[in-house]
C-alpha positions in Angstrom: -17.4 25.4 38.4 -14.1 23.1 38.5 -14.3 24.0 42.3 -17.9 23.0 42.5 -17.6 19.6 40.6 -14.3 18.9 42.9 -16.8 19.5 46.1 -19.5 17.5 45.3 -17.6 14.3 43.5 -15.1 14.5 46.8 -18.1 14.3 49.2 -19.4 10.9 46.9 -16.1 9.8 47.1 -15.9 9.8 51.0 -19.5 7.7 51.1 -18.3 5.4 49.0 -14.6 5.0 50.8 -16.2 4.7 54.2 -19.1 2.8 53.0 -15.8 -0.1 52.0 -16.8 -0.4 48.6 -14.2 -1.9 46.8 -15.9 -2.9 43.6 -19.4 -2.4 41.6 -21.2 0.1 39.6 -21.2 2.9 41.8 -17.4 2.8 41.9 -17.3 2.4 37.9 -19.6 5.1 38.0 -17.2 7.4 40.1 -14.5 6.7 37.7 -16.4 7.5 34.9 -17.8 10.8 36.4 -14.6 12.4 38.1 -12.7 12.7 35.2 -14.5 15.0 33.0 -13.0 17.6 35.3 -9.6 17.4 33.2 -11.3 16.9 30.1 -13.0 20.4 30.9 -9.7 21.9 32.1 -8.1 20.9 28.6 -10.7 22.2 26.8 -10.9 25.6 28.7 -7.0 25.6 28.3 -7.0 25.0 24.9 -9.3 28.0 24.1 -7.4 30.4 26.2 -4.0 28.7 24.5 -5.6 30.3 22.0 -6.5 33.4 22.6 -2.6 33.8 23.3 -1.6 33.3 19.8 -1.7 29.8 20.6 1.3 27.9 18.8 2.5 31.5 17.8 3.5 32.7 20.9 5.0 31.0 23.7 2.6 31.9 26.4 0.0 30.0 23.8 2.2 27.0 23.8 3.1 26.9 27.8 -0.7 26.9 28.3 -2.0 24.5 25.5 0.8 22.0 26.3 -0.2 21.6 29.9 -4.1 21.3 28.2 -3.0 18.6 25.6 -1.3 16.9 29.1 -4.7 17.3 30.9 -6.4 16.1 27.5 -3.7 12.5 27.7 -5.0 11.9 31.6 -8.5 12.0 30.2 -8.1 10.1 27.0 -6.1 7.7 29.4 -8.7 7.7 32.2 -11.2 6.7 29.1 -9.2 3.9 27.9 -9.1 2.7 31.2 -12.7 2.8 32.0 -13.8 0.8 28.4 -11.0 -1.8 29.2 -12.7 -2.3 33.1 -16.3 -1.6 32.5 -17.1 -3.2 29.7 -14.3 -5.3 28.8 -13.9 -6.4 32.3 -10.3 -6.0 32.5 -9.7 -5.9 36.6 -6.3 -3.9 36.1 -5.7 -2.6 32.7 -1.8 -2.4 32.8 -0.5 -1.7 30.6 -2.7 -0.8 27.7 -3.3 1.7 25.0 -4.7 4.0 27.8 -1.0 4.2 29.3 -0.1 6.0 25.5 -2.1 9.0 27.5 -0.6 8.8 30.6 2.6 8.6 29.2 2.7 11.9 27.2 1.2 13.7 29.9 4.9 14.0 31.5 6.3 15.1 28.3 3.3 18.0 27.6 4.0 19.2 31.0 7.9 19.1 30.5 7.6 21.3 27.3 4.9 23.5 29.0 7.1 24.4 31.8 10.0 24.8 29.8 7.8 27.2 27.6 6.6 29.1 30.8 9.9 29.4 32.0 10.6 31.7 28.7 6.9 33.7 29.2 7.4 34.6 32.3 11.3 36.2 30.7 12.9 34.1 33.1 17.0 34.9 32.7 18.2 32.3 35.3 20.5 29.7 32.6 20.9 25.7 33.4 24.6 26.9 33.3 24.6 28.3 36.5 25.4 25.8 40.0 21.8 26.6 40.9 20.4 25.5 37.6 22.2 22.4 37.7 21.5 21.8 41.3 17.9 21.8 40.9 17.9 20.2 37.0 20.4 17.0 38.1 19.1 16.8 41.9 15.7 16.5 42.3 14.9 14.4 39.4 18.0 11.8 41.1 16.4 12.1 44.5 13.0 11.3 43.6 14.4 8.5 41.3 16.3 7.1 44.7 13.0 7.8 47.1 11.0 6.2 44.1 13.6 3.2 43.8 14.4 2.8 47.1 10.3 3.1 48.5 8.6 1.1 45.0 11.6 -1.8 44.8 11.6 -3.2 48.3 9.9 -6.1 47.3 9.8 -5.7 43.4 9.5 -8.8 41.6 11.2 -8.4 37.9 8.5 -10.5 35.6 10.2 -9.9 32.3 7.8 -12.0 30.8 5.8 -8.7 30.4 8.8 -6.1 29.7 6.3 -3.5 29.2 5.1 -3.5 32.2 8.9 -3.5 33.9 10.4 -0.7 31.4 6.9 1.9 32.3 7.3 1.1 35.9 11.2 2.1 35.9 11.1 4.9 33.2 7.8 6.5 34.7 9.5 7.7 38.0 12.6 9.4 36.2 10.4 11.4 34.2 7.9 12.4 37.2 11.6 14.0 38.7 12.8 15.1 35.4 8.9 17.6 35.4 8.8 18.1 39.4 12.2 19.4 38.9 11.0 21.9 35.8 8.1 23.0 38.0 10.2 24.0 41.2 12.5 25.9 38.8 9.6 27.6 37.0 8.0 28.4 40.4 11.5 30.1 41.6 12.0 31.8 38.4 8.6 33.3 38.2 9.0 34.3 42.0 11.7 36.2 41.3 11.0 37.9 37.8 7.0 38.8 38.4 6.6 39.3 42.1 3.5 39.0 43.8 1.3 38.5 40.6 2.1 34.8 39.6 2.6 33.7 43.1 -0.7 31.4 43.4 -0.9 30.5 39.8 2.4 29.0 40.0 2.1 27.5 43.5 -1.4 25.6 42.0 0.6 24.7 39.4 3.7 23.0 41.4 1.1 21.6 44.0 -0.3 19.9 40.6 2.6 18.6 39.0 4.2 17.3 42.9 0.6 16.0 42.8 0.8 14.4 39.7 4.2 12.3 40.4 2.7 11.4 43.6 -0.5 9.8 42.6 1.5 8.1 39.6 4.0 6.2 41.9 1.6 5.4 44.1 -0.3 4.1 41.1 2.0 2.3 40.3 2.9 0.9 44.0 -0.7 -0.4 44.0 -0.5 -2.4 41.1 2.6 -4.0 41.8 1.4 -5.1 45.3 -2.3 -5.7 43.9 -3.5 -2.8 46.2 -5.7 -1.1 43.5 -8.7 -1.1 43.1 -11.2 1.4 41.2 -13.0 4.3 42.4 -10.0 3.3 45.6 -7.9 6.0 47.2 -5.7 6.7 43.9 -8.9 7.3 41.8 -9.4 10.4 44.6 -5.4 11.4 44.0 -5.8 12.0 40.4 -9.7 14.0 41.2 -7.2 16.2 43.5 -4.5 16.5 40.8 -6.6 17.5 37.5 -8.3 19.5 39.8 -5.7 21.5 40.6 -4.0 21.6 37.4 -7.2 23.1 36.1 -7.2 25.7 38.3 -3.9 26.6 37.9 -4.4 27.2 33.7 -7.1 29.2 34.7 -5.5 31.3 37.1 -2.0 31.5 34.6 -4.7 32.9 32.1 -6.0 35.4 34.6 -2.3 36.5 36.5 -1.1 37.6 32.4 -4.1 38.8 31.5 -3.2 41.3 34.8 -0.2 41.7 33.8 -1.2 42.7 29.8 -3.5 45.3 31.6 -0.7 46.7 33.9 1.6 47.3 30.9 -0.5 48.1 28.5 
């Protein structure tokens, strides 16, 4: 189904992109319409969270915190879409829909972190390849994210908010990019084979995610966005994928109950 809707949306998408719409109903229309997909992906997640003991068991919390972070995109993606279409804020940001977007990096965070213990991951933070991977990544996207988003940057502090999200958001994209790589490693390593593609949809959805959040956030600051533009596709892509992934981390333990049951 997910698949389906991502096929079909993608394909309206493409009309709209090469037809050079830049503004109207049918692009207010397309970001109204695209995402549902991770309001259905939360939803499904949520039920399967629980139908792992949900907050009981810590395969139940890895799944429903990466729902709840799916459900912040689409309560932000909302927000987003009253302030535009019918309050006819051009650029709402920031507003009470960034509250959603926000939380989504911290849901993923403890969802990984959570994973890291389902899948009985024993590799510690105290080891040099722990560190290297926690203290790293998150400092090299930071630099790329600096170094690429600043050139340019123009400091209004007469709208802090607007300064503090767009320095903060890009330390905490590394800080859950990093998480992921480990948690794809770990699971690699400890499970084999059988959480191979569940994990790698759910790095390519989290690399996904810090992606289409700096470039967000590049747009704005250079007054490249526009709705229903190329970012608008990004995030289709990412919730997409992060959709799939819950349901294929359902299926891959599910598997796995069967094998060692």
């Amino acid at each position: 189904m997910s698949t389906v809707f991502f096929a079909v949306v993608s394909v309206w998408w493409f009309t709209i992109y090469f037809r050079g719409l830049t503004e109207g109903h049918e692009n207010e229309l397309f970001t109204i319409v695209y995402p549902f997909i991770s309001l259905f992906g939360g939803v499904v997640g949520l039920f399967m969270a629980k139908r792992w003991g949900g907050y009981k068991s810590i395969l139940g919390r890895a799944i429903g915190a990466f729902s709840l972070g799916l459900l912040g995109q689409a309560f932000g993606q909302a927000s987003y879409n009253f302030y535009i279409v019918v309050l006819g804020v051009e650029v709402p940001y920031p507003s009470i829909g960034d509250f959603g977007f926000f939380s989504t990096g911290i849901f993923y965070a403890y969802g990984l972190i959570q994973l890291m213990k389902a899948v009985g991951a024993k590799f510690s933070l105290k080891s040099y390849g722990g560190k290297a991977i926690a203290i790293v990544i998150p400092v090299l996207w930071a630099f790329f994210s600096y170094w690429f988003f600043l050139r340019g940057y123009v400091f209004d502090w007469s709208n802090p908010v607007v300064v503090v999200l767009d320095l903060i958001s890009p330390i905490i994209d590394g800080a859950y990019l990093s998480l992921a790589i480990l948690a794809f490693i770990l699971s690699k390593r400890w499970l084999g084979g059988l959480m191979k593609w569940p994990m790698l949809l759910l790095l390519a959805a989290i690399v996904s995610e810090a992606i289409t959040d700096f470039t967000f956030i590049y747009q704005v600051s250079r007054e490249q966005w526009y709705i229903g533009g190329i970012n608008d596709y990004m995030y289709l892509i990412t919730y997409t994928l992060m959709t799939l992934a819950l349901i294929q981390l359902g299926y891959a333990f599910s598997k796995l109950t069967d094998k060692n049951s």
